[in-house]
C-alpha positions in Angstrom: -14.5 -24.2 12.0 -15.4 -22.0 9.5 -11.7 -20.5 7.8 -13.1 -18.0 5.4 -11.3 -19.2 2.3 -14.4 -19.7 0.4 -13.7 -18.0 -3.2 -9.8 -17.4 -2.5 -7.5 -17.9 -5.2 -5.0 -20.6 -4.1 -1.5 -21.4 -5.8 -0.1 -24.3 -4.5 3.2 -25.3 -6.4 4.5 -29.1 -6.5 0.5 -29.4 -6.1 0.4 -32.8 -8.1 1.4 -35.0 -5.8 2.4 -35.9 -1.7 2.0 -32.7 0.5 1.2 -30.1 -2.1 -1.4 -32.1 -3.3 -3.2 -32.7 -0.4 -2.7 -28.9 0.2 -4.4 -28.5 -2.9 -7.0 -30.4 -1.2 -7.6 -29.1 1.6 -7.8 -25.6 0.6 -10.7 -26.8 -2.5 -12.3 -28.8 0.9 -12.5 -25.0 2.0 -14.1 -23.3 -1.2 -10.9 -21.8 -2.3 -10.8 -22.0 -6.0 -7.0 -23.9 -6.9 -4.3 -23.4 -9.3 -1.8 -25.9 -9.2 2.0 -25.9 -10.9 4.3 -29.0 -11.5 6.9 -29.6 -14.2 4.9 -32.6 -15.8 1.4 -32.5 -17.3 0.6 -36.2 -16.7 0.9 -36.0 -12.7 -1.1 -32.6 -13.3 -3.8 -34.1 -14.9 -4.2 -36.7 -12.7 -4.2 -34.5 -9.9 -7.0 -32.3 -11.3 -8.8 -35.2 -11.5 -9.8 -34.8 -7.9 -9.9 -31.0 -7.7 -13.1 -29.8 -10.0 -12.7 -26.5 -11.3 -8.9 -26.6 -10.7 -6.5 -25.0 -13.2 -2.9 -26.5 -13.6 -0.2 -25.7 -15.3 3.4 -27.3 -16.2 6.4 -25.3 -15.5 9.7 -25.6 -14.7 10.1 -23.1 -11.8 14.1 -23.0 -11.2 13.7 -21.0 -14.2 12.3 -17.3 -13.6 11.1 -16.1 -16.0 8.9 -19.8 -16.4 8.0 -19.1 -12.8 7.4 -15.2 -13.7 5.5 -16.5 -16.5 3.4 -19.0 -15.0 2.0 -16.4 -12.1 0.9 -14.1 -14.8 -1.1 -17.0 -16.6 -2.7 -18.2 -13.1 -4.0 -14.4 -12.4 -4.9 -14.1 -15.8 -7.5 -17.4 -15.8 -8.2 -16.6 -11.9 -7.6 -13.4 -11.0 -5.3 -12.1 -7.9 -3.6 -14.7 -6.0 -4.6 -14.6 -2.1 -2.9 -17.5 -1.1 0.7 -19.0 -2.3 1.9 -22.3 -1.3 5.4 -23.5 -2.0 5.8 -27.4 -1.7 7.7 -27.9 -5.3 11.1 -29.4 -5.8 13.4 -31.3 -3.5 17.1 -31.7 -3.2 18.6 -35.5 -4.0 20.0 -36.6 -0.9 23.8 -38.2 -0.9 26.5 -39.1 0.9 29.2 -36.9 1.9 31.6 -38.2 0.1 30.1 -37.6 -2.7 28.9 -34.1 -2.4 30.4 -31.7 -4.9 30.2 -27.6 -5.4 28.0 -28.6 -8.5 25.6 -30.8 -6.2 25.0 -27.7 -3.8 24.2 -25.4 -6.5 21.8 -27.9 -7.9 20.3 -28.3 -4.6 19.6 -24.5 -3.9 18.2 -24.5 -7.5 16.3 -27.4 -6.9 14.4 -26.1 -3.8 15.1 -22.9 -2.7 15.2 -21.0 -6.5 12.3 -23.0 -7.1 10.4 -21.1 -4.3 12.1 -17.6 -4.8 11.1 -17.5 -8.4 7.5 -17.6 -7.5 7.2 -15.6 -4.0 9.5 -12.6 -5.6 6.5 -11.6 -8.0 3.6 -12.7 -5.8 4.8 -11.0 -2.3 5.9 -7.8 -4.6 1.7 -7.6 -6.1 0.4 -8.9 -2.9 2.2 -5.9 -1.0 0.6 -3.6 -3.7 -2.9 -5.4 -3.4 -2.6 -5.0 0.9 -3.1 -8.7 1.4 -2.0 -12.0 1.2 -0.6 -14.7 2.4 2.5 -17.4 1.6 2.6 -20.7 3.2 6.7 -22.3 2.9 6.1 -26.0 3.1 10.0 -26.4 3.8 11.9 -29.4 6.0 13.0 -30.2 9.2 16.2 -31.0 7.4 16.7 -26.8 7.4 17.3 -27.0 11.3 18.8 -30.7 12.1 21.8 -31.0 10.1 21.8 -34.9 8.2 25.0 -36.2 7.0 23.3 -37.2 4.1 20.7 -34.2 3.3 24.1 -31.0 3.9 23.0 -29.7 0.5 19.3 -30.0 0.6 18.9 -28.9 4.4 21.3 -25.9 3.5 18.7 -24.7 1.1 15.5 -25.4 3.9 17.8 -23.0 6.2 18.1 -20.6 3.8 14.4 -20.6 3.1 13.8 -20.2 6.7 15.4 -17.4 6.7 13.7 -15.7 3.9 10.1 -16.7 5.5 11.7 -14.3 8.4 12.7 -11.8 6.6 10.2 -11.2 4.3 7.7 -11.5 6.7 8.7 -8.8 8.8 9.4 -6.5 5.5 6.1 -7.2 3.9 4.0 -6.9 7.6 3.3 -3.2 6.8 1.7 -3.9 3.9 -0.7 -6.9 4.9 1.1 -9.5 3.5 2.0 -13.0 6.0 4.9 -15.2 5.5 4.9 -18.7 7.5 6.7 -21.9 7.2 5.8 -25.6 8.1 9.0 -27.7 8.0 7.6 -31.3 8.3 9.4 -34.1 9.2 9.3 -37.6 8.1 6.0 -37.7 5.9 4.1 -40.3 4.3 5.5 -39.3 0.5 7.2 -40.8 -2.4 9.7 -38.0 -1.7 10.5 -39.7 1.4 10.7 -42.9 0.2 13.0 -41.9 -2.4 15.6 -40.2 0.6 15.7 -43.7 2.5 17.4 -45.0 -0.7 20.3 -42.4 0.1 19.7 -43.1 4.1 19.6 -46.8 3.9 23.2 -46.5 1.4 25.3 -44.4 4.0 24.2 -46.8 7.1 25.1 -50.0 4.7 21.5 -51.2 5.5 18.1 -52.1 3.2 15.6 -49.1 2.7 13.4 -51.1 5.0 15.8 -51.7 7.6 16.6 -47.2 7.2 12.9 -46.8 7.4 12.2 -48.9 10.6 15.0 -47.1 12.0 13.7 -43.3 11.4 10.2 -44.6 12.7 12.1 -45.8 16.1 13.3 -41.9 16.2 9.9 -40.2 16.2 8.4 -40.2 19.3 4.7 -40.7 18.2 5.2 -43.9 16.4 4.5 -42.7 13.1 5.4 -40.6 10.1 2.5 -37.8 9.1 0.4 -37.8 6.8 0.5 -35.4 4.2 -2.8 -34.4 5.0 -2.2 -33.5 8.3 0.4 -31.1 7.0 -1.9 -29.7 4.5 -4.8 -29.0 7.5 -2.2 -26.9 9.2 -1.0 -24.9 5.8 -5.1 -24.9 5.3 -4.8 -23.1 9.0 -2.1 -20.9 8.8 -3.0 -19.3 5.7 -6.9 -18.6 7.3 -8.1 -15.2 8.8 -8.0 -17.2 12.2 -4.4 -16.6 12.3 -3.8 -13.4 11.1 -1.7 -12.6 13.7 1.1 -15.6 13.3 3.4 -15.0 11.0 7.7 -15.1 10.2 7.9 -18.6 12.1 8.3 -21.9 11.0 6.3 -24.3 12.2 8.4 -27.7 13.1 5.9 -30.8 12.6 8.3 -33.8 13.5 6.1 -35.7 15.7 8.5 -34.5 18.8 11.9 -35.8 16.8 13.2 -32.5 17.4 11.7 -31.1 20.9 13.4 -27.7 21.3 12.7 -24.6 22.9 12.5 -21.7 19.9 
C-alpha cells in the first residue's frame, strides 16, 4: 500500500531504541526522511547506523526549553516537521508501598512533560502551517490501573487525555492527534518493569514474565514493529479521517467496548 510519506519530515523522540526505533524505521521504510531525539548520543549513534540519511540529536526533553531547543534545530537541518512521534521516557515502576509525592512528580516528568515539551511547539507551527500530524505512543497502563505502575499509568491517562483534547482543538486547523497505547511489548523497557512486577508477587522475573504471557490472549507480547506499522498507518493520508482516539494494542488483554 502505498502511504504517501515519501519526503515527509518525521520526528520520532525516544527513537534509539524498542518502539521508537522501529518507528523510526518504519517511517525511513516509507521514504520519510527521520530525525530522531534521545538523551544519550551512543544509543543515537548506533541507531543511525541503520537509518541512512537520519539526523539525531541528544536531549534531555523533561526540560523545555531542551525540547523547545531541539525542535528548532531539527527544522533547521530538515525543514517543517510533518510528522511527530512521541515514544521517549518511561515512568519506573514500584510497589505501593513505596510510592511517594516525589515519585509521582518524577513520573509525570518522566513521561508525560517529556511529550508536552515537544508537542506544545510542534502542534502550535503545525496549526499555523495547516497540517500535521502527532502520533502518542503511550501505555495500556493509562487505562488498566497496576498496583505497581499508579504513578506511570497516571501519567499515560493524562496523556490520553491531551491526545483528545488537542485533537479536537487543532481539527480546524489540519492538524491530527492519535494515540497507540501498547501493551506488553517485546522491549528492554518491559523487561526492566518485570523486575518491579516479579518484586511485588515475591516471584523471579521469569516466573512475572510467564505469568503476563498467560494473560494475553494471543500467546504473545508484540513486537515493536508491529506497533511502529500501525503509528507508520495512522500518521498516513489513508487515515486522515481518524483522529483524538487511542488505539489499545494488547493482544485482547483488555477487550472493552470504547
Amino acid at each position: 500500500m502505498e502511504l504517501g510519506l515519501g519526503g515527509k519530515v518525521v520526528l520520532v523522540t525516544g527513537g534509539s531504541k524498542g518502539i521508537g526505533l522501529a518507528c523510526a524505521q518504519g517511517f525511513a521504510a516509507e521514504g520519510a526522511r527521520i530525525a530522531i531525539c534521545a538523551r544519550g548520543q551512543e544509543s543515537i549513534d548506533a541507531a543511525l547506523a541503520g537509518l541512512p540519511g537520519g539526523i539525531g540529536l541528544a536531549a534531555d526533553l523533561t526540560d523545555a526549553e531542551a525540547a523547545a531547543a531541539m525542535v528548532r534545530e531539527v527544522e533547521a537541518r530538515l525543514g517543517p516537521v510533518d510528522v511527530l512521534v512521541n515514544s521517549a521516557g518511561a515512568a519506573r515502576r514500584s510497589p505501593p508501598d513505596e510510592l511517594t509525592p516525589a515519585f509521582y512528580r518524577a513520573a509525570m516528568d518522566a513521561k508525560f512533560f517529556a511529550y508536552i515539551n515537544v508537542i506544545d511547539p510542534l502542534v502550535k507551527l503545525m496549526a499555523a502551517r495547516g497540517c500535521g500530524v502527532i502520533v502518542n505512543i503511550i501505555g495500556a497502563g493509562g487505562k488498566i490501573a497496576a498496583p505497581a505502575h499508579l504513578a506511570g499509568g497516571a501519567a499515560n491517562a493524562a496523556l490520553m487525555l491531551v491526545t483528545a483534547g488537542m485533537a479536537t482543538a487543532y481539527a480546524g486547523q489540519g492538524v491530527r492527534v492519535v494515540g497507540i497505547s501498547p501493551g506488553l511489548t517485546e522491549t528492554g523497557r518491559v523487561a526492566e518493569g518485570m523486575l518491579s512486577d516479579a518484586k511485588l508477587a515475591g516471584i523471579t522475573t521469569e516466573e512475572a514474565r510467564a505469568r503476563a504471557i498467560a494473560r494475553i490472549p494471543l500467546g504473545r507480547m508484540a513486537a515493536p514493529e508491529e506497533i511502529a506499522s500501525t503509528a507508520v498507518f495512522l500518521a498516513s493520508d489513508k487515515a486522515s479521517y481518524i483522529t483524538a482516539i487511542t488505539l489499545t494494542m494488547d493482544g485482547a488483554s483488555s477487550p472493552v467496548v470504547v
